[in-house]
SERO-4910 file (N, C-alpha, C, O; in steps of 0.05 Angstrom, whole numbers):
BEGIN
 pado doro    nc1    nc2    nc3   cac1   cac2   cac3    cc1    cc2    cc3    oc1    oc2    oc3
  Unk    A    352   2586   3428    353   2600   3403    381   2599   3391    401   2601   3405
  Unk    A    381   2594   3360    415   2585   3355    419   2622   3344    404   2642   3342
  Unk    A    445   2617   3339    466   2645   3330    446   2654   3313    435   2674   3321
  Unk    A    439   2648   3296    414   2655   3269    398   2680   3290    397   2704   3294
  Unk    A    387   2654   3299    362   2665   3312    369   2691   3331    350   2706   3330
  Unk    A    384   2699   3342    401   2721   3362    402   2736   3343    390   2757   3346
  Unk    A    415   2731   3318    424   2755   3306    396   2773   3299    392   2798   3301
  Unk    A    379   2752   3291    352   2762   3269    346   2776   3295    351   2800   3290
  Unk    A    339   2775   3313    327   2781   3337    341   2812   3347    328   2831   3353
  Unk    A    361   2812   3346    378   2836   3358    379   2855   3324    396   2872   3321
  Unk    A    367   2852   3313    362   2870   3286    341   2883   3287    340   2908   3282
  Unk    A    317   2868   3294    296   2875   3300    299   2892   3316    295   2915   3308
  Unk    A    306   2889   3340    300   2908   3363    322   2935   3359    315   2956   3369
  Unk    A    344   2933   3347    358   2953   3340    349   2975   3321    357   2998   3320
  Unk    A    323   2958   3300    303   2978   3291    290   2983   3299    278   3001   3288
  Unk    A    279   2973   3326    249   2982   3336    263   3016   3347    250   3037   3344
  Unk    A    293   3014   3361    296   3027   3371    317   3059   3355    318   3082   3362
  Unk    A    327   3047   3339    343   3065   3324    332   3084   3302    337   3108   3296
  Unk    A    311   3059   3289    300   3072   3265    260   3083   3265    247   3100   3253
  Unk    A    255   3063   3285    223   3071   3291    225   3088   3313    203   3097   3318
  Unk    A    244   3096   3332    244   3111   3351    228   3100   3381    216   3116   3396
  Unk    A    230   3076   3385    215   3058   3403    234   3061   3437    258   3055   3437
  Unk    A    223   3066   3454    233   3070   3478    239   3039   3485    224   3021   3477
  Unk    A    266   3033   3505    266   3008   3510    248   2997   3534    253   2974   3541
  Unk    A    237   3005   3543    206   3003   3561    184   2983   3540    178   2960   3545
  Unk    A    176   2999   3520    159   2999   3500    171   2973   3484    156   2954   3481
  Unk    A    199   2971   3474    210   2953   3452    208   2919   3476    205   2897   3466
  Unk    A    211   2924   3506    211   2905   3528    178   2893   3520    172   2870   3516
  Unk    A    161   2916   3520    135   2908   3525    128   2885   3496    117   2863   3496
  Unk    A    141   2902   3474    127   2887   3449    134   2859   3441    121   2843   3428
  Unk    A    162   2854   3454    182   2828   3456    177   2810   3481    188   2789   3486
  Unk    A    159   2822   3495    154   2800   3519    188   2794   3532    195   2771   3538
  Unk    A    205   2815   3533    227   2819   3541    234   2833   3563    218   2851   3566
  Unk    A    251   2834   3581    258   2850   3602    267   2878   3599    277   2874   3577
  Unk    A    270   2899   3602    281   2923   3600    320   2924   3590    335   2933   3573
  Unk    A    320   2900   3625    350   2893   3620    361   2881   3591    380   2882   3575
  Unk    A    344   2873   3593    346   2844   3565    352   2863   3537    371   2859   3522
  Unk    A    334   2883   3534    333   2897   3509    361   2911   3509    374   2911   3488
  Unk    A    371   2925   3534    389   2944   3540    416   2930   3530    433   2944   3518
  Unk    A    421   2902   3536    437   2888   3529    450   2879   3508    474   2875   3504
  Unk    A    422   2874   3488    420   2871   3459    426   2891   3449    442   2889   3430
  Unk    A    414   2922   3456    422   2941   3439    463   2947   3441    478   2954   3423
  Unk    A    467   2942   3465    496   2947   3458    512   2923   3453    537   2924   3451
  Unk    A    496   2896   3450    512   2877   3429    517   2888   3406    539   2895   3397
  Unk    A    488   2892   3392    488   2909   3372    511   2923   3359    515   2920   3335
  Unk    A    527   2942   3377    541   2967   3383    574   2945   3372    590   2942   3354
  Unk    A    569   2938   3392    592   2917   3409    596   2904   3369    611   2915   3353
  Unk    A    582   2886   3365    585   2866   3338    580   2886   3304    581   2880   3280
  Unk    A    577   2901   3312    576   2933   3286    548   2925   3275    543   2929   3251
  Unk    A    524   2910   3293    513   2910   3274    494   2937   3278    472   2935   3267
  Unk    A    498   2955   3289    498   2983   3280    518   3006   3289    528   3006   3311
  Unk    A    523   3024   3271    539   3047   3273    532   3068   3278    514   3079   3266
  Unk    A    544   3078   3298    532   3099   3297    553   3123   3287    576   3116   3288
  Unk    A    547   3154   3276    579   3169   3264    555   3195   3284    532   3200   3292
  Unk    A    581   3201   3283    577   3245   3298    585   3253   3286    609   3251   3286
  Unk    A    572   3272   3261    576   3299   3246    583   3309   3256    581   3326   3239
  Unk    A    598   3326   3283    602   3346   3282    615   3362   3266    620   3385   3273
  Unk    A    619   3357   3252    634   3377   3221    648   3360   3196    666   3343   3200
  Unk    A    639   3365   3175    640   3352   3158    673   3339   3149    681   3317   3141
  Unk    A    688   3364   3154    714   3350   3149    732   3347   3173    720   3350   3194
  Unk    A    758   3342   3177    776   3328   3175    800   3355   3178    796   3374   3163
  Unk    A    817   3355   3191    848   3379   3182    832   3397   3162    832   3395   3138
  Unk    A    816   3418   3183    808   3438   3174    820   3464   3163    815   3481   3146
  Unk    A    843   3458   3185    860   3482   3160    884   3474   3137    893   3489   3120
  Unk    A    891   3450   3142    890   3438   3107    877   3447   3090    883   3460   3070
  Unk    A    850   3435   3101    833   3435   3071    831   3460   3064    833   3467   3040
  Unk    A    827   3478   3085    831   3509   3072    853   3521   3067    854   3545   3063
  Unk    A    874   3505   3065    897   3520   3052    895   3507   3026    905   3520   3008
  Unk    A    885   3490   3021    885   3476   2993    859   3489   2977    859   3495   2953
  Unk    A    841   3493   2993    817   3506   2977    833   3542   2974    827   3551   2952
  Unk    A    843   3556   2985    848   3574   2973    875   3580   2952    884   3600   2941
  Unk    A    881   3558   2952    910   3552   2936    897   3540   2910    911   3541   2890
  Unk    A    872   3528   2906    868   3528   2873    832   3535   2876    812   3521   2870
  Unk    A    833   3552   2885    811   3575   2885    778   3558   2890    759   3568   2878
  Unk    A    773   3536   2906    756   3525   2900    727   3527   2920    736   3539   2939
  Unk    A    702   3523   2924    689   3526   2935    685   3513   2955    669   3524   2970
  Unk    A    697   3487   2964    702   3471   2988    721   3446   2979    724   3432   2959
  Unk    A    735   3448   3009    751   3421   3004    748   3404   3036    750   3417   3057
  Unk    A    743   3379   3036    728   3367   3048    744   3343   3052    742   3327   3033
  Unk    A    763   3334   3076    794   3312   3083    773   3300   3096    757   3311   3111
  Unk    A    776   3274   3089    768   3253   3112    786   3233   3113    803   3227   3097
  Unk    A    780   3217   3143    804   3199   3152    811   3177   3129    796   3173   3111
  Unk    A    835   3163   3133    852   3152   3120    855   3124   3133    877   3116   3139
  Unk    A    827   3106   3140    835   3081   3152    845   3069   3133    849   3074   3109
  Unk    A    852   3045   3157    869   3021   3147    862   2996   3128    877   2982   3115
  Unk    A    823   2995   3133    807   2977   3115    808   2999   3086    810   3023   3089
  Unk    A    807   2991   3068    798   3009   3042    775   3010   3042    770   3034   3045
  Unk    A    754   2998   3041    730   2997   3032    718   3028   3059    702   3045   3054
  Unk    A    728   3026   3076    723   3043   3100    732   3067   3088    730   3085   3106
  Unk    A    742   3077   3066    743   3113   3063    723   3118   3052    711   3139   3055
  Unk    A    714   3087   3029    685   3098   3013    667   3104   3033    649   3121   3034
  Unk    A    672   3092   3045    639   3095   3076    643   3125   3087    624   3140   3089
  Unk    A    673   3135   3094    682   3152   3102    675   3179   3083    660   3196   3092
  Unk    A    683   3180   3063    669   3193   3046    645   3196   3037    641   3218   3026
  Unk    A    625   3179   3038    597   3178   3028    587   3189   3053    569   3205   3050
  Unk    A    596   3183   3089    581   3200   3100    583   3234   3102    565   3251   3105
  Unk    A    604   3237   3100    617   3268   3091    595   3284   3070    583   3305   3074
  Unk    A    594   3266   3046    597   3279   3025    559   3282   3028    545   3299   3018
  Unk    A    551   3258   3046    515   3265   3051    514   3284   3058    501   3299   3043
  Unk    A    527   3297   3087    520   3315   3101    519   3337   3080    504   3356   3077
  Unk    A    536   3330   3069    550   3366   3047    528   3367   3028    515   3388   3026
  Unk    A    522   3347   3014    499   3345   2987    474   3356   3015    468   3380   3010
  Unk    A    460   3348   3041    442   3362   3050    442   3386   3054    420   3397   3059
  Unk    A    470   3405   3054    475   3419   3060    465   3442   3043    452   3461   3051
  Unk    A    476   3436   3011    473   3456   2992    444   3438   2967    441   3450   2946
  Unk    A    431   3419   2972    411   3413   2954    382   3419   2967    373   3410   2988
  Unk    A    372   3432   2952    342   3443   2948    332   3438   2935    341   3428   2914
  Unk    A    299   3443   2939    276   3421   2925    285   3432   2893    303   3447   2886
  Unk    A    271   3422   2882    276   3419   2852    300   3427   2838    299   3437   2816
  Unk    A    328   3421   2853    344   3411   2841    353   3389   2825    343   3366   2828
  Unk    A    374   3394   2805    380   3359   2799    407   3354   2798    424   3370   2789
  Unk    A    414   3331   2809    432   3321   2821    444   3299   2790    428   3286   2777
  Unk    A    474   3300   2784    493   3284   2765    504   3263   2785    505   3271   2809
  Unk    A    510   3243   2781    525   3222   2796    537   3205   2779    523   3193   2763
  Unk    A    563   3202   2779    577   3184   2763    576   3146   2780    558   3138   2794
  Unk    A    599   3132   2774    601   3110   2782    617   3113   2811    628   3133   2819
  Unk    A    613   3080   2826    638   3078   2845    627   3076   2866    605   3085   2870
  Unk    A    646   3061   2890    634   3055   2916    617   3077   2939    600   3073   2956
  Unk    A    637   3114   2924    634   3124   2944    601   3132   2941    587   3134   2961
  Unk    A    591   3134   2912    562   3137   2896    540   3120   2916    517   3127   2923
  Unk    A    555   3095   2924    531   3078   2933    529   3089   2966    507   3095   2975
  Unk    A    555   3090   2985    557   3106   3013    538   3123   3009    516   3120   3018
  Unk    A    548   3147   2990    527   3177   2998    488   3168   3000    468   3178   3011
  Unk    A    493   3145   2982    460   3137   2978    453   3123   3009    433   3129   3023
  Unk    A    470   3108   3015    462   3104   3042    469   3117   3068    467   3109   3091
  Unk    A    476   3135   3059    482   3160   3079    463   3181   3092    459   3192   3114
  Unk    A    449   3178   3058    438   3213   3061    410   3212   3083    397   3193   3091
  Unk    A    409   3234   3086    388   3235   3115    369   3254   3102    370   3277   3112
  Unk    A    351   3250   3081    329   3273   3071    314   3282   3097    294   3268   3098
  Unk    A    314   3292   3111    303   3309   3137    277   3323   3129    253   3322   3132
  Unk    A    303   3340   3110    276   3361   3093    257   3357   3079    241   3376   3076
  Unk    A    250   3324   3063    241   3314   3050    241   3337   3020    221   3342   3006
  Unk    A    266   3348   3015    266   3360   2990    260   3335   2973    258   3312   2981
  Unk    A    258   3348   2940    251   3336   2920    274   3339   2895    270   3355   2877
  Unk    A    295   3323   2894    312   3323   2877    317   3300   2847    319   3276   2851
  Unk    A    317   3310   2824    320   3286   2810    357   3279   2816    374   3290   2831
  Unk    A    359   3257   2798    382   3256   2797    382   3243   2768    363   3233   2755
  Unk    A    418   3245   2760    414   3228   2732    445   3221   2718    468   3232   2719
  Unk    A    437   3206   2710    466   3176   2714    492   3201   2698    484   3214   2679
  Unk    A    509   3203   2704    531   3215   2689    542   3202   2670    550   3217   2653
  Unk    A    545   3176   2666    555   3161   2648    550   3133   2637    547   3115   2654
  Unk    A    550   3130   2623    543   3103   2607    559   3076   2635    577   3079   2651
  Unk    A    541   3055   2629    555   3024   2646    581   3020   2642    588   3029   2620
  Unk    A    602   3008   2659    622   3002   2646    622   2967   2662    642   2960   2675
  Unk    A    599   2950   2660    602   2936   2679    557   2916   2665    536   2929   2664
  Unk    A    560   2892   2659    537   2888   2655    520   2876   2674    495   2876   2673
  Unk    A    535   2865   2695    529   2856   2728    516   2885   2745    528   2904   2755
  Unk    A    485   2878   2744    466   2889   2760    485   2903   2790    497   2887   2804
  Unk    A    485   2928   2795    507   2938   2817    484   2969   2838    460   2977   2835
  Unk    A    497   2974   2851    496   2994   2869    513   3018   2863    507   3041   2869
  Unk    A    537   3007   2848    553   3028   2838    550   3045   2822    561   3066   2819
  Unk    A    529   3029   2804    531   3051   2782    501   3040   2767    489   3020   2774
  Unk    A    492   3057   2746    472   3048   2732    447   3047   2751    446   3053   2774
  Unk    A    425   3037   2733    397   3031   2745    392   3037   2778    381   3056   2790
  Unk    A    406   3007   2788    408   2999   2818    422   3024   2830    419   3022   2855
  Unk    A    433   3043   2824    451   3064   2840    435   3097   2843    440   3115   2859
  Unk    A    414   3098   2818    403   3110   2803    375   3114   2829    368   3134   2842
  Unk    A    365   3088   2826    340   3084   2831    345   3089   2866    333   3107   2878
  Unk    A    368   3069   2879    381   3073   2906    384   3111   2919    371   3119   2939
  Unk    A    397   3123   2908    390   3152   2910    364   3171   2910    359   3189   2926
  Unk    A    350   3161   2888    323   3169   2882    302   3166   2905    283   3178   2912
  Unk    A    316   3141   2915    283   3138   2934    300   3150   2961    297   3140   2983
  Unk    A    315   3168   2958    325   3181   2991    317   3207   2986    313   3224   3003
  Unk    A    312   3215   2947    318   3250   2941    293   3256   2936    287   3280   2930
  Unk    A    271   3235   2936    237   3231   2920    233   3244   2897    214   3258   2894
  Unk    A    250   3240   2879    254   3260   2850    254   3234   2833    252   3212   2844
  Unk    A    255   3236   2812    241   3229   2787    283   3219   2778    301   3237   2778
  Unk    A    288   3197   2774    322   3187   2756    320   3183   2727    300   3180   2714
  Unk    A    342   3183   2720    344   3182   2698    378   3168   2702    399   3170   2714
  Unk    A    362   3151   2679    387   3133   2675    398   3132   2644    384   3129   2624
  Unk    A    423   3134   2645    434   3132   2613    448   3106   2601    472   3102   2597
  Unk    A    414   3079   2592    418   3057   2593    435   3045   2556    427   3034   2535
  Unk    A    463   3056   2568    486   3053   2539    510   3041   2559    513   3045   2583
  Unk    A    524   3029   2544    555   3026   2552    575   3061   2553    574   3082   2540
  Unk    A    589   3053   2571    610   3079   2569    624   3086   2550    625   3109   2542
  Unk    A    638   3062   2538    645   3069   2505    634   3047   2489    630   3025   2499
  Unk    A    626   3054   2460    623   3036   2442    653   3046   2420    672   3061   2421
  Unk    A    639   3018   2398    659   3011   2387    675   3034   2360    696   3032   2347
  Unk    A    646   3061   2360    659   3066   2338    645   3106   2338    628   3106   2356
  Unk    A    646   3123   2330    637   3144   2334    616   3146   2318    602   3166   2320
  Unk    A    609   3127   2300    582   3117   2284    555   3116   2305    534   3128   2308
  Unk    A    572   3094   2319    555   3082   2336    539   3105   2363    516   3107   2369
  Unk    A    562   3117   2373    562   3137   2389    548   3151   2380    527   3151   2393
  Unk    A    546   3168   2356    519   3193   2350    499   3178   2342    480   3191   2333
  Unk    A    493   3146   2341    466   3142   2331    450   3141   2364    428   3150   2370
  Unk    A    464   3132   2376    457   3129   2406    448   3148   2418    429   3149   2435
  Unk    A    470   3172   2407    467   3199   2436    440   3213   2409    423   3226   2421
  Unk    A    438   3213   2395    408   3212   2375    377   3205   2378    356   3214   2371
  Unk    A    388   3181   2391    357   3165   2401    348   3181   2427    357   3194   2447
  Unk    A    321   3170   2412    306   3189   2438    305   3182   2467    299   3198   2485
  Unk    A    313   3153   2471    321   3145   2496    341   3155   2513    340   3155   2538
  Unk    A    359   3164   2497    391   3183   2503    390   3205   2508    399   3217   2527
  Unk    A    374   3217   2482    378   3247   2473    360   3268   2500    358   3293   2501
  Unk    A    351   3247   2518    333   3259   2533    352   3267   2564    348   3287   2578
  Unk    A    366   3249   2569    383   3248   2582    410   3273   2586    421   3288   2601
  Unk    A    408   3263   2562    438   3288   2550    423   3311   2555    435   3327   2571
  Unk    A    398   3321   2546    388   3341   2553    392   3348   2581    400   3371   2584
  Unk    A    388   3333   2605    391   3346   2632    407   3345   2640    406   3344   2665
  Unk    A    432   3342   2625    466   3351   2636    460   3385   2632    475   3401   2643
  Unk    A    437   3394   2614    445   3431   2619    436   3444   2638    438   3468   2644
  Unk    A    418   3418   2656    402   3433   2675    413   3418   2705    397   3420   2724
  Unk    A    435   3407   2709    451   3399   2733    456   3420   2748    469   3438   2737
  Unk    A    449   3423   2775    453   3438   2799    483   3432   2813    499   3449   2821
  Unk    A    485   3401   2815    496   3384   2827    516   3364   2811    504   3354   2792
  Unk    A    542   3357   2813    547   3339   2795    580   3318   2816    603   3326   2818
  Unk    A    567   3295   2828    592   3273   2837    594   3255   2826    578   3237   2820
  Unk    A    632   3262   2817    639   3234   2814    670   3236   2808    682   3255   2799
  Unk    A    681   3207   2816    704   3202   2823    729   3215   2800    722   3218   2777
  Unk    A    749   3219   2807    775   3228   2798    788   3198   2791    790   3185   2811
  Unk    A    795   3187   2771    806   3166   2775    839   3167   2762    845   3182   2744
  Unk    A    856   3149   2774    884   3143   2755    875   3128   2736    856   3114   2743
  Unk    A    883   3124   2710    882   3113   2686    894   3077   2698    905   3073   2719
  Unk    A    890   3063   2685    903   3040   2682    909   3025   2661    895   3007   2652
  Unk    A    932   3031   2652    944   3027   2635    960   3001   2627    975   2997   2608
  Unk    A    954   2990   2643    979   2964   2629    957   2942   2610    934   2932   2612
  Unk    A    977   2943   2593    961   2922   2567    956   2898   2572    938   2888   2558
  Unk    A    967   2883   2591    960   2860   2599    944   2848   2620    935   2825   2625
  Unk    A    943   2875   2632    913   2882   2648    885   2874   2636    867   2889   2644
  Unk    A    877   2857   2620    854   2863   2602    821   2864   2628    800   2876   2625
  Unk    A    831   2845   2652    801   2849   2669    793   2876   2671    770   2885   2669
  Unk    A    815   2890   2676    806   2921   2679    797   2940   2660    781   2958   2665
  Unk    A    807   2935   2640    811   2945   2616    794   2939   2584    801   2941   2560
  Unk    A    771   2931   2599    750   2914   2584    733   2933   2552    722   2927   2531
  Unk    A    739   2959   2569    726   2978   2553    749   2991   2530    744   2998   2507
  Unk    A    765   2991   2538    794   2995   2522    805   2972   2501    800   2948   2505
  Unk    A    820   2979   2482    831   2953   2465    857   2963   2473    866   2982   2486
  Unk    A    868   2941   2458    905   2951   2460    920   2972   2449    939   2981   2461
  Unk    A    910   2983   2416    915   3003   2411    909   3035   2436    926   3051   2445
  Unk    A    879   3032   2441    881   3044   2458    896   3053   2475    906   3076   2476
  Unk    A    900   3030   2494    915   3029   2517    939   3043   2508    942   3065   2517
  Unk    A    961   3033   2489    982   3039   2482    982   3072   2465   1002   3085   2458
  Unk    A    954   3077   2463    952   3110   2449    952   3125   2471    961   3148   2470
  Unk    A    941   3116   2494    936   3135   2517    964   3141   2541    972   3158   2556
  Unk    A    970   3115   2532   1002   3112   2550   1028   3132   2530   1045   3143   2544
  Unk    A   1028   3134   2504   1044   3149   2487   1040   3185   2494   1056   3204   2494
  Unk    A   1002   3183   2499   1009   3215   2505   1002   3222   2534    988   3240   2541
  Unk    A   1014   3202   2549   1015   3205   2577    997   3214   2595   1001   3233   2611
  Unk    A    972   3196   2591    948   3207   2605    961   3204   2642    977   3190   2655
  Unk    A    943   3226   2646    937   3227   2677    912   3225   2693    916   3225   2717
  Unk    A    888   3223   2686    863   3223   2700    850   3214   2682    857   3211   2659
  Unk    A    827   3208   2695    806   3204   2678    774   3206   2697    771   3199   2720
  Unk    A    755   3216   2682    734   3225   2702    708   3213   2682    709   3222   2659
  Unk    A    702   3208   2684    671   3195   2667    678   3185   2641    666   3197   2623
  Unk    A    694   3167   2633    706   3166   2612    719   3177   2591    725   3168   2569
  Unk    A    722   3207   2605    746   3221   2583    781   3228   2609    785   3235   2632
  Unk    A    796   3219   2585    827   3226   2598    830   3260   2595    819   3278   2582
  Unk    A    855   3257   2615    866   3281   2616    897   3281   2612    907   3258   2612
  Unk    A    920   3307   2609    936   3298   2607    952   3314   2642    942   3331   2657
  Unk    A    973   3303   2643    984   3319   2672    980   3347   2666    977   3357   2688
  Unk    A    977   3367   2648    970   3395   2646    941   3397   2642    932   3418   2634
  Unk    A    924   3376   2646    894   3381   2654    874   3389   2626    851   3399   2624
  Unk    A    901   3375   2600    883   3386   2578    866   3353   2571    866   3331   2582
  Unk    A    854   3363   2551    833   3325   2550    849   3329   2524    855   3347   2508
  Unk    A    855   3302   2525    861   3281   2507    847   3282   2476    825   3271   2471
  Unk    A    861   3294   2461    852   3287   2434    856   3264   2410    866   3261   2388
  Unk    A    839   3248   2433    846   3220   2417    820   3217   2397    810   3238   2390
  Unk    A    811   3198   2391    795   3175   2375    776   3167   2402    752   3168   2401
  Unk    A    786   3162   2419    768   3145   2438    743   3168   2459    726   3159   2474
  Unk    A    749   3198   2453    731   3213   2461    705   3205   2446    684   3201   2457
  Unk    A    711   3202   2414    684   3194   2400    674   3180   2405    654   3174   2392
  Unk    A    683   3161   2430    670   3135   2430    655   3132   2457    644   3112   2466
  Unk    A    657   3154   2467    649   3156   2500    615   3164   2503    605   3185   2494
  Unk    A    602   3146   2513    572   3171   2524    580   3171   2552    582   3153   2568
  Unk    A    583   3202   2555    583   3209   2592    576   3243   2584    577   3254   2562
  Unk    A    570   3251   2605    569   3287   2605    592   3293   2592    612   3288   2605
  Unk    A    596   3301   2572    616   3326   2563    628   3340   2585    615   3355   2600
  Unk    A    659   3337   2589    679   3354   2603    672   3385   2611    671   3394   2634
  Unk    A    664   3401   2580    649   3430   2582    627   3433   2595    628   3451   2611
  Unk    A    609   3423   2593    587   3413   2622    584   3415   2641    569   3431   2651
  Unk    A    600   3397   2653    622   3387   2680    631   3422   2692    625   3435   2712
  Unk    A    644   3427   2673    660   3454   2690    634   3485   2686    639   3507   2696
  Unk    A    612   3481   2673    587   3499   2679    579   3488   2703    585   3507   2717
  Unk    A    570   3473   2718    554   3457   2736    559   3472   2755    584   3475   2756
  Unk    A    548   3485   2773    556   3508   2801    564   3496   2821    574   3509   2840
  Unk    A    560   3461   2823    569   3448   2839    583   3416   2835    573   3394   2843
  Unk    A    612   3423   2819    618   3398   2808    637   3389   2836    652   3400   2851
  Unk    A    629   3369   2834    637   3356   2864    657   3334   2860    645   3314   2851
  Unk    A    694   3330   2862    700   3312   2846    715   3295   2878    724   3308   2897
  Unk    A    715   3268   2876    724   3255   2889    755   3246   2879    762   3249   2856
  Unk    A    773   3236   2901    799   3227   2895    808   3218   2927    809   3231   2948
  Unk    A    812   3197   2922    834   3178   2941    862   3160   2943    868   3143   2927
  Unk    A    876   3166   2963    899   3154   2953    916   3171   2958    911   3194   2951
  Unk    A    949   3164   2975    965   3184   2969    980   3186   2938    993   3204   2929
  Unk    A    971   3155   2924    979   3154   2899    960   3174   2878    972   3181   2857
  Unk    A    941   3182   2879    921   3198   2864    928   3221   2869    909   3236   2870
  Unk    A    956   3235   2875    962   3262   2867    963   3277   2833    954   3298   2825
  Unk    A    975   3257   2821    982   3269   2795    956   3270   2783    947   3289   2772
  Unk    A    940   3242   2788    902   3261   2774    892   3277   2785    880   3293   2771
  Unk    A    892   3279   2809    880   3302   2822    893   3335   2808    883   3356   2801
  Unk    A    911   3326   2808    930   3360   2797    909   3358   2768    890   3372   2762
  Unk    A    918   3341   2758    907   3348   2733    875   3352   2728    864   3364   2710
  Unk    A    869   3343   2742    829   3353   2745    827   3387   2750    816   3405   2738
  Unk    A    843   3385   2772    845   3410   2783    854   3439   2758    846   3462   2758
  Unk    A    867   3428   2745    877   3445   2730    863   3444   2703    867   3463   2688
  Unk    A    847   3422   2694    834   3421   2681    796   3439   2688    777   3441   2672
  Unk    A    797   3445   2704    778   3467   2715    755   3450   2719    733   3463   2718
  Unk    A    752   3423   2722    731   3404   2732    720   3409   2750    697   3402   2752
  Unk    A    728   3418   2763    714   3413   2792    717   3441   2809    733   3459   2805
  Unk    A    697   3441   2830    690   3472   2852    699   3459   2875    717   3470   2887
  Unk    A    689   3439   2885    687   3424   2902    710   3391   2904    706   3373   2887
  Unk    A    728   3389   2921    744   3375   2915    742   3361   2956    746   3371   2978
  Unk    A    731   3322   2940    734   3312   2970    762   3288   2969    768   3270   2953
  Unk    A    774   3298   2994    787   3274   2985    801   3263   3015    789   3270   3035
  Unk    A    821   3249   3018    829   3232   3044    852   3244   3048    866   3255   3031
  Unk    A    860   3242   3093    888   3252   3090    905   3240   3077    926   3251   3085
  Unk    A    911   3226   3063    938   3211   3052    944   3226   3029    967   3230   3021
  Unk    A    917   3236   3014    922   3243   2984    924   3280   3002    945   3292   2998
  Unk    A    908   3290   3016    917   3322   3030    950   3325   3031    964   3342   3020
  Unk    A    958   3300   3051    983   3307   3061   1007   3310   3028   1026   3325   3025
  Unk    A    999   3295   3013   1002   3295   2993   1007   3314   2964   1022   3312   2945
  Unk    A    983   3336   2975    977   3353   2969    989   3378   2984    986   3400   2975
  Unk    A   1000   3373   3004   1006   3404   3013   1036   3400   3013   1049   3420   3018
  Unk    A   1052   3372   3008   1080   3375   2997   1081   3376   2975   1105   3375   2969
  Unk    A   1062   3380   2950   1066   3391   2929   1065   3421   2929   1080   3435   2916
  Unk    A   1041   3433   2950   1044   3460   2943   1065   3471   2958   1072   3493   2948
  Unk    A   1077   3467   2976   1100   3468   2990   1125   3475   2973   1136   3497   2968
  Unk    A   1131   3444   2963   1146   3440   2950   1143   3470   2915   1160   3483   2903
  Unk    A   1123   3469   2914   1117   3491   2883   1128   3524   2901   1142   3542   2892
  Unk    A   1114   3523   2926   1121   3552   2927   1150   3558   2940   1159   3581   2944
  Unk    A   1162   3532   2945   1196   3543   2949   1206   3543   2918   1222   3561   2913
  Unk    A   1200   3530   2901   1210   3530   2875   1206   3554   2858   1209   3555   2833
  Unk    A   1197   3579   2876   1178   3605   2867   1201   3629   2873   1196   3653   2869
***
């Protein structure tokens, strides 16, 4: 049997046993395999990651961190997870966290907001419906991206839905258009207007804290932005940005031109929601974080030690300055 064939083989049996709950007696019998044989495979398995296993025992991370930070800007949970060395490994890190926590506080006929981003697609492959509750969910913000994804849109939408068995809703617009014309004919149609409607009835609402990116010559990133933009938002010194509206370092939003141009949940929304859940990573993602924070976004704040440790030499640093 070549490498192919091993691998396909040790998948199989790692489902017979992981996910169908198959004794390796039983998985020996159905493979015309040895006992030994299966026992082997399953901790290749182990051995080559082609499965993981994680231990909840508690959702976060420097527990009394996070509770010195959750009672220092009054919030309803704050939730540290580790700080590896791969990046792509905090989204994983976070999406399993942030499952346990969404099973924690979602009940049947809730509905669940989800913005864009890697950690969106983790929690979807995280979550462990046990209870088989019944949750909708529904897209927070317009595409910023026309490549079919996991991250965001349809595919991220639909990916969640079939873990929450609730009914999605997707808000099938770009994140900004070109003109505030354009914007109220859109959020008007009845395709939209239906959407927008169940931002008043969100239980639940995740999604990422981001730093702005600002350089003009950036244009891959910056696809949704023109140059005036860019250069309007850099003049009044944005600091965050969360579903396509900025903020400034004092957590106020941005009274530009380019709000008119946004479809995402309304900011005012966001801070009704009983459970706005905001992500941030990075020891560099301090100054958006402050400013979300202070902008009253969020109850719930998850984020990594780099951006914690981060966080408790600012409040350190604020209360000797007192």
């Amino acid at each position: 049997m070549n490498s192919e064939g091993r691998k396909e083989l040790a998948i199989k049996v790692a489902k017979m046993y992981y996910i169908n709950g198959e004794s390796q007696e039983k998985i020996a019998e159905l493979t015309g395999m040895s006992r030994s044989n299966i026992s082997r495979i399953l901790k290749k398995c182990l051995d080559e990651g082609i499965v993981e296993i994680t231990v909840h025992d508690t959702i976060s991370v420097r527990m009394k961190l996070a509770h010195s930070i959750q009672t220092a800007f009054g919030l309803k949970e704050v939730i540290i997870v580790h700080s590896p060395p791969a990046p792509d490994r905090i989204y994983r890190n976070v999406g399993q966290s942030l499952s346990v926590y969404l099973m924690k506080i979602l009940k049947d006929g809730m509905t669940l907001g989800v913005g864009r981003g890697r950690a969106s697609y983790y929690i979807g492959r995280n979550l462990n419906n046990k209870q088989h509750i019944l949750v909708d969910v529904v897209q927070l913000q317009g595409a910023t991206s026309s490549t079919a994804s996991l991250d965001e849109g349809a595919g991220m939408i639909y990916y969640l839905t079939s873990k929450l068995n609730g009914k999605g809703y997707v808000l099938n617009a770009p994140l900004m258009v070109k003109s505030k014309h354009t914007q109220q004919e859109l959020m008007n149609s009845d395709l939209i207007a239906g959407i927008l409607k169940k931002y008043h009835e969100l239980d639940v609402a995740v999604f990422e804290i981001e730093k702005p990116n600002l350089y003009v010559n950036n244009r891959s990133a910056q696809d949704l932005l023109s140059k005036a933009d860019i250069l309007q938002l850099g003049e009044i010194g944005v600091s965050a940005c969360v579903c396509g509206h900025y903020f400034t370092e004092k957590g106020k939003t941005c009274n530009v031109g380019i709000h008119d141009r946004v479809l995402a949940i309304p900011p005012e929304l966001l801070k009704k929601v009983p459970y706005s859940i905001g992500i941030s990573i990075g020891k560099f993602a301090l100054s958006a974080t402050l400013s979300i924070l202070k902008a009253g976004l969020v109850n719930v704040l998850i984020i990594d030690e780099n951006l914690a440790t981060q966080i408790d030499i600012h409040l350190q640093s604020a209360g000797n300055s007192d």
